[in-house]
N, C-alpha and C positions, 0 to 999 in steps of 0.2 A: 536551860540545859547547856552546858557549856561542853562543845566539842573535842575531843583531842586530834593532835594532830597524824593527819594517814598517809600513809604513803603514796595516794593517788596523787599528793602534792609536789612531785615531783617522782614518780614513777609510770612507766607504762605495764597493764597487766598484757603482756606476750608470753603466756601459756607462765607465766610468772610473774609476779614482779622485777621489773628491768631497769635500769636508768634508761632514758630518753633524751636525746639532741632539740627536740620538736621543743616549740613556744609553749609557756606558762600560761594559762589563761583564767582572768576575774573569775568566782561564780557570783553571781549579782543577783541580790533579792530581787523579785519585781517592783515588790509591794512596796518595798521602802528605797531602793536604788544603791542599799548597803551591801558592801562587799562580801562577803560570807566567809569565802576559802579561796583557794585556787586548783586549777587540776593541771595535768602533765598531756598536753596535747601531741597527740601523731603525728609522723609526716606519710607522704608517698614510702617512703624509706622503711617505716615501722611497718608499713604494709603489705610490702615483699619480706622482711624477715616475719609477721605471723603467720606469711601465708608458706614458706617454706617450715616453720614448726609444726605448724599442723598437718600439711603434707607427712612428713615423715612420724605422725604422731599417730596420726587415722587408723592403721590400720592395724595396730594393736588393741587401738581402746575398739574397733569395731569387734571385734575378738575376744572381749570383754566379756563373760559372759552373762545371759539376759537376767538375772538376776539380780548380780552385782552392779549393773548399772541401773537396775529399776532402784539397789537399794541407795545407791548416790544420789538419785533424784528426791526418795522419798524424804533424804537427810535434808537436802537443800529444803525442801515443803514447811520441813521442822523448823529451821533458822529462818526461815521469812516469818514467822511467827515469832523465836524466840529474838529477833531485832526490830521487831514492832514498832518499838518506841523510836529507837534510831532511825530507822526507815520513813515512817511516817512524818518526826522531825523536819527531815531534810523534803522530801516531797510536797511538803506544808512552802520549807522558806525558800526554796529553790525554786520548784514548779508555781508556787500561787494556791495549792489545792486548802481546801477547807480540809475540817479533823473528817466529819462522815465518809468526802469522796477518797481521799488517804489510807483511811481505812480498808471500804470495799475496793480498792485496787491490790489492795495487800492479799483480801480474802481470795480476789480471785485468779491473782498471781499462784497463792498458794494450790488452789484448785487444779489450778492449768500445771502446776507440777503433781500432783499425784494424777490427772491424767497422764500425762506423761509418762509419770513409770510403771504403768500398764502396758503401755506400747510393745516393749521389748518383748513379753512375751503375746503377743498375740501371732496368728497365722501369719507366715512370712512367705508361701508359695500357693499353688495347685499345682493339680494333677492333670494333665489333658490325655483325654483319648489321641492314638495317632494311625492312622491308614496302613500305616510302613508295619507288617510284622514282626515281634521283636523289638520295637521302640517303646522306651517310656520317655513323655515329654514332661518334664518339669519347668515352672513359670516362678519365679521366685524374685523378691524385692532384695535391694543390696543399698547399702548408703550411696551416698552421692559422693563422698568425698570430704569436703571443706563446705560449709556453706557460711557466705555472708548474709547478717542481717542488722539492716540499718532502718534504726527505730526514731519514732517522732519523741515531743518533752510532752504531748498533754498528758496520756497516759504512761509515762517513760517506762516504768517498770512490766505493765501486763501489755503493750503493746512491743514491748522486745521480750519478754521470757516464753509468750506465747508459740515463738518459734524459735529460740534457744531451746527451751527444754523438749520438745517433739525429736527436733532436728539431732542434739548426742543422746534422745534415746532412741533413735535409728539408727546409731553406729557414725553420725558424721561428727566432724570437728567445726568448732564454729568460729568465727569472729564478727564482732560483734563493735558499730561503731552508732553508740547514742548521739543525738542529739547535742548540740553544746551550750542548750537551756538546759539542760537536764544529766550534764556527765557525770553527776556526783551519783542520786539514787536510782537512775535508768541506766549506769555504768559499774563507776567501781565500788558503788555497792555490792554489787550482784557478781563481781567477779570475787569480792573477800566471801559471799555467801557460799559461790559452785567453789571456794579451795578448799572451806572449810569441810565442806560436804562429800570432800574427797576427790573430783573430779582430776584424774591425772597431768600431771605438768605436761605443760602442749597444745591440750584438747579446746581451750577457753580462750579466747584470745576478747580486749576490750583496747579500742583507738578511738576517744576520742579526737573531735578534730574538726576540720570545716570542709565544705565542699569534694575538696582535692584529694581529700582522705575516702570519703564515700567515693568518689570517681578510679580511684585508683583501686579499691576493693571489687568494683564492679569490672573493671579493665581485666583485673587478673586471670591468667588464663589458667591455675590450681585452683580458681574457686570456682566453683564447679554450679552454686546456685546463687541465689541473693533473693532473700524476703523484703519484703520494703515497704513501710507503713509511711505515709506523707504526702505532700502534694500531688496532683492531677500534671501540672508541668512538670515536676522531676522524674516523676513515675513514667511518664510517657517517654523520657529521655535514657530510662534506665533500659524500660523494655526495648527501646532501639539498639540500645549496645547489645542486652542479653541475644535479641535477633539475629545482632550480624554476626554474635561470637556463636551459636547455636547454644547459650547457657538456660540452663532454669529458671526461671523468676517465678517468684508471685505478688503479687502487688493489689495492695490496697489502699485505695488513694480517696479523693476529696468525696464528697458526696452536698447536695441541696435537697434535703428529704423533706417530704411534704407527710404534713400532720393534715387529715379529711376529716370533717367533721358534715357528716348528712344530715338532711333534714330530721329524721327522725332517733337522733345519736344523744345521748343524758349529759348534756352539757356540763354539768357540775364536773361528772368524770372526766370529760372532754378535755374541761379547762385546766385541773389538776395536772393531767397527763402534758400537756401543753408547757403548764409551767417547769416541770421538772425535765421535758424534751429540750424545751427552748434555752433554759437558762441554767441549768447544772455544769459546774466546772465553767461560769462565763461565759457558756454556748461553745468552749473548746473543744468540739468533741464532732468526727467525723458525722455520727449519727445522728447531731443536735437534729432537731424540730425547724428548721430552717423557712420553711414555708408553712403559713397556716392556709390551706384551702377550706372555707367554709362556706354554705347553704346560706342564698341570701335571706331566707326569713327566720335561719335563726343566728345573724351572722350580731348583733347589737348586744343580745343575751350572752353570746359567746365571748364578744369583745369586753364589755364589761367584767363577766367573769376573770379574764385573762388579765385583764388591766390591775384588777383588784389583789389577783395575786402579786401580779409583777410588784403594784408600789408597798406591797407587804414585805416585801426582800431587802434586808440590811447588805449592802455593800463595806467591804474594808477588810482590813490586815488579818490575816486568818489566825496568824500566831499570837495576834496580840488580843483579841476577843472574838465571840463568838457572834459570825456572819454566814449568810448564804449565799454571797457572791466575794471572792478574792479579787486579785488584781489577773487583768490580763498581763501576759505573759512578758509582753515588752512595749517602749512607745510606739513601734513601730507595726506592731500589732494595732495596738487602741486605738492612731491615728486612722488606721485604716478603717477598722468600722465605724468609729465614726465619721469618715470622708462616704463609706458607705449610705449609712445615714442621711446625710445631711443632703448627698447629689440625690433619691429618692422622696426627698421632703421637696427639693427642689422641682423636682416633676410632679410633686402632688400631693404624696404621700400625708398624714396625719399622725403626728406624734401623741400617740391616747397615753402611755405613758413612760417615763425616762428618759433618754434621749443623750443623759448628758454625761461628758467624759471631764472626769479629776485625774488627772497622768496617768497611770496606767488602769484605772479603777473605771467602769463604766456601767450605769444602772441600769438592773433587767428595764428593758424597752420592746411597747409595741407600739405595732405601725397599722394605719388606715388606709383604704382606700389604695393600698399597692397594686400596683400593676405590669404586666408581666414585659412591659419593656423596661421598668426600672431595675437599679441595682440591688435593690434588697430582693428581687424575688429571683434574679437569673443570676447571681453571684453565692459563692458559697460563705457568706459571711464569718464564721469563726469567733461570733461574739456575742454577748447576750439578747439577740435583737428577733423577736418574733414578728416578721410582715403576716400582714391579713390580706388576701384576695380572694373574693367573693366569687360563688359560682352559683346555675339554677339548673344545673341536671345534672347526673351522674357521668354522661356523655360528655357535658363542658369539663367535668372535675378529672376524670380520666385523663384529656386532651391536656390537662394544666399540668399532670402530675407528670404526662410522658413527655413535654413540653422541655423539659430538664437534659441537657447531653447524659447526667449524671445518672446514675441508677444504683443506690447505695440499701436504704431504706425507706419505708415509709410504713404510716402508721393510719387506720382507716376506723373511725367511729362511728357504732348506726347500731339500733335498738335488734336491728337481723344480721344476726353473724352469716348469716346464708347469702343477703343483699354486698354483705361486705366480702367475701369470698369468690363472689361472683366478679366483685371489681377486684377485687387483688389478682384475679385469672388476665386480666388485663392490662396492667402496668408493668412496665420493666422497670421493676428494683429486687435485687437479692432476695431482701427479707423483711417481708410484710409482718406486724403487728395488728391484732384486730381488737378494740377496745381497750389500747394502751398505747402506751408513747413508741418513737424511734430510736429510743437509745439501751438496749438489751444487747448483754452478749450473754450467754451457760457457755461452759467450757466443752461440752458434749457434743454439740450442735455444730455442725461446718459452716463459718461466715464467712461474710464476701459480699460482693457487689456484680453490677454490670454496666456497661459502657464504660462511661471515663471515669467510672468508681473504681475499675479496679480489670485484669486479665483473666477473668474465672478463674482467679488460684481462689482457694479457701482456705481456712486455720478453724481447727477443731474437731475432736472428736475423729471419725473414722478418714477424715478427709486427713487428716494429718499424716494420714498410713501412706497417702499417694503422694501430698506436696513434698516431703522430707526424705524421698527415696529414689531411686531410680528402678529398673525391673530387667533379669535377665532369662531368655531360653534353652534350658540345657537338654538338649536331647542324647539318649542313650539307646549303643546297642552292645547288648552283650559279645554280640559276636561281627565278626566284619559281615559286609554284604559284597558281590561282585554287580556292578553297574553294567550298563551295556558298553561302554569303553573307558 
C-alpha cells in the first residue's frame, strides 16, 4: 500500500492546518528501523497559539447545540470505519501492532465515539430543595474550558480519543499532544478524521512534539484540565503542577497487575487467560498480566500450560506476515526488558520459556521461581514477560498482590466465584476480573486504577459526565429579600 503524501508533513493541526517553525521529525518502523514518513513537530510556541484558539473558539462550539455536536461525533464513528485500512496500515508500521490488535483498537475507538455522542444529551443539572422561601437551587455541569490530553503510542488511537471525544461532547475545546512513536495514527490521523466530521475550525487542536510541548500544555494557565495516559513518573509530575495550578487532571498511569490462579481455578482457562494477559500487543499494555501469583500445588500444571502456550507464539514483522507478537516499540524499550530479565534470572529466577531478544523483537517469555525482591515481580515491565511466584493461602496471595504500590487491575481464578469475590473485597486495584484475564476495557464501564495507577480520575461511560466538566450553583429568587443589615 503505497502512501500519499499528507500535510502532517510539514504542517501543524491548530484548529487547522498551519505551517509550523517547530523541527521535522523521522517516523521510524520498529520492526524494521525503516523510515516511514516524517511529521511537523510543536514547539512551546505552538502551544500558546492552540491554547489561545481555543480559548476564543469554546465558547461558541459549547453553544452548539446537543445534537449537532452528538451528530459531529457520530460522523467521526463513521470515518474511523470508513479509514479502516489507512488507519490500521499505519498503527500496524508505526506502532508494532499485529492485524487483530489494530483492528479491536479501531472497533473500540469507534465505540467510545458513539458513546460520546450520547453525552450531550443526557442530564446536565438538578434540582435542590432549599430552606430560604422563594428559592429555587439549581446544580448544573458546564465544560471546563480547553482541556489537554496527552496520550501514550501503545494504544495511541483509543487511549487519546477516549477523552477527546467525551471531553468536545461536553462543550470543551481540546488539544491534543500524541506521543512521538505514534504522531501519525494517534495524531494527524484523527485530527483529518474530527475536520472531516465537521468539528469547527479552533475546536481541535494536535502538537506533536517531545517533552517541552507536554510540559508547556500542562503549564498553561487557559487549559483548564489535562488527561494523561502514561508513565507513574510523569504522571506524578504532572499531578504536582496540576496541584499547584489548582487545574484538573486525570491520570492513568503504570500498573504491575497480578494474574491469581487458586488452588481450586481450571487451569486450562487459567493458562489461556494468562497467555493473552501476559503477551498481547508485547505485554505493552498498562493492564498486561505482569505478575503470575499461583497455588503451589497447582503451580507445575500451570507452568507448563503457560510455557506451552508462550513457545506456540510466532514472533516478527506484523506487516509482512502473519505473527502474534510484533516488535516492541523501540531499542530502548527491548533493552530494558530484557536487562529486566536477565538481573531477575540473575537472582534466581528460571527461564521455562523465551527469554530472548533479536533488536527490537522479544519472545513471549516465562519465568520460575520469581521472587518478590526481584525485578520481574516489583517492576512494571512493559514486555512480553509472564514472572511466576508461588503462593500457599489465600492470605499469602492477598499480601503478594497488595504488595505492589501499584493498583491498576487484577484478574482472580477459582472454581467459587463467591471464594474469588470474597478476595477481590480485599485487594487494592481498580478492576478485578474473576475467571479472566487483566486486560479488558467496555466503553460503558468507568476505568481507572488506584495508588500509583492513577488519581481516581476514571474514563467511561457515566464517569465521563464528571471528569470532562466542571459544576455550577445558581440560586434564584424571584423577588429581593431584606436581610437584617
Amino acid at each position: 500500500m503505497t502512501m500519499p503524501t499528507h500535510l502532517w508533513e510539514d504542517h501543524l493541526y491548530l484548529g487547522k492546518w498551519q505551517p509550523s517553525n517547530g523541527p521535522k521529525t523521522p517516523v521510524i518502523e520498529p520492526a524494521t528501523g525503516d523510515k516511514l514518513t516524517e511529521v511537523q513537530t510543536a514547539t512551546a510556541e505552538d502551544v500558546e497559539r492552540a491554547a489561545k484558539i481555543a480559548k476564543d473558539a469554546q465558547l461558541s462550539w459549547a453553544a452548539l447545540p446537543f445534537d449537532q455536536k452528538a451528530e459531529i461525533l457520530r460522523r467521526a464513528a463513521a470515518l474511523l470505519k470508513e479509514r479502516a485500512e489507512e488507519i490500521g496500515y499505519w498503527n500496524t508500521r508505526e506502532c508494532g501492532s499485529i492485524g487483530p490488535k489494530a483492528d479491536w483498537e479501531l472497533q473500540a475507538t469507534y465505540e467510545q465515539a458513539q458513546m460520546a455522542a450520547a453525552l450531550p444529551m443526557q442530564p446536565y443539572g438538578q434540582i435542590f430543595p432549599s430552606s430560604m422561601p422563594g428559592r429555587r437551587n439549581y446544580w448544573k455541569r458546564l465544560p471546563i474550558g480547553t482541556v489537554g490530553v496527552i496520550a501514550p503510542w501503545n494504544f495511541p488511537i483509543l487511549l487519546a480519543m477516549r477523552s477527546v471525544f467525551p471531553a468536545l461532547g461536553m462543550g470543551n475545546c481540546v488539544i491534543l499532544k500524541p506521543a512521538p512513536d505514534s504522531a501519525v495514527c494517534g495524531g494527524a490521523l484523527m485530527a483529518e478524521v474530527l475536520e472531516a466530521a465537521g468539528v469547527p475550525e479552533g475546536v481541535f487542536h494536535v502538537l506533536p512534539g517531545a517533552a517541552d510541548v507536554g510540559e508547556a500544555l500542562v503549564q498553561h494557565p487557559d487549559v483548564g484540565m489535562i488527561s494523561f495516559t502514561g508513565s507513574t513518573a510523569v504522571g506524578e509530575k504532572i499531578g504536582e503542577t496540576c496541584g499547584r495550578m489548582l487545574k484538573k487532571c486525570a491520570l492513568e498511569l503504570g500498573g504491575n497487575n497480578a494474574l491469581v490462579v487458586l488452588d481450586d481455578a481450571d487451569l486450562e482457562a487459567a493458562a489461556s487467560s494468562a497467555a493473552w494477559g501476559a503477551f498481547l500487543h508485547q505485554g505493552q499494555i498498562c493492564m498486561q498480566a505482569g505478575r503470575h501469583l499461583v497455588h503451589r500445588s497447582v503451580a507445575d500444571k500451570y507452568m507448563n500450560k503457560l510455557a506451552e502456550r508462550a513457545t506456540s507464539l510466532v514472533t516478527g514483522d506484523p506487516w509482512k506476515q502473519q505473527v502474534h507478537l510484533g516488535p516492541l516499540i523501540n531499542e530502548t524499550q527491548a533493552r530494558r526488558v530484557e536487562e529486566i530479565v536477565n538481573r531477575s534470572v540473575a537472582m534466581g529466577a528460571n527461564v521455562v520459556a523465551g527469554g530472548k531478544r533479536d533488536g527490537n523483537f522479544f519472545d513471549a517469555t516465562v519465568l520460575s521461581n520469581v521472587t518478590p525482591e526481584m525485578p520481574a515481580f516489583g517492576e512494571e515491565i512493559f514486555g512480553p514477560v509472564a514472572p511466576i511466584t508461588l503462593f500457599d493461602s489465600d492470605e499469602e496471595a492477598i499480601a503478594l498482590v497488595n504488595a505492589s504500590p501499584y493498583g491498576l487491575a487484577a484478574a482472580i481464578h477459582s472454581a467459587s466465584t463467591e471464594r474469588a469475590q470474597r478476595f477481590a473485597e480485599r485487594i487494592r486495584v481498580g478492576m478485578v476480573h474473576i475467571n479472566d484475564q487483566t486486560v479488558n476495557n467496555e466503553f460503558q464501564v468507568p476505568f481507572g486504577g488506584m495508588g500509583r495507577s492513577g488519581s481516581s480520575g476514571r474514563f467511561g461511560g457515566p464517569a465521563n459526565l464528571d471528569e470532562f466538566t466542571t459544576t455550577q450553583w445558581v440560586s434564584v429568587m424571584e423577588h429581593g429579600i431584606q436581610y437584617p443589615f
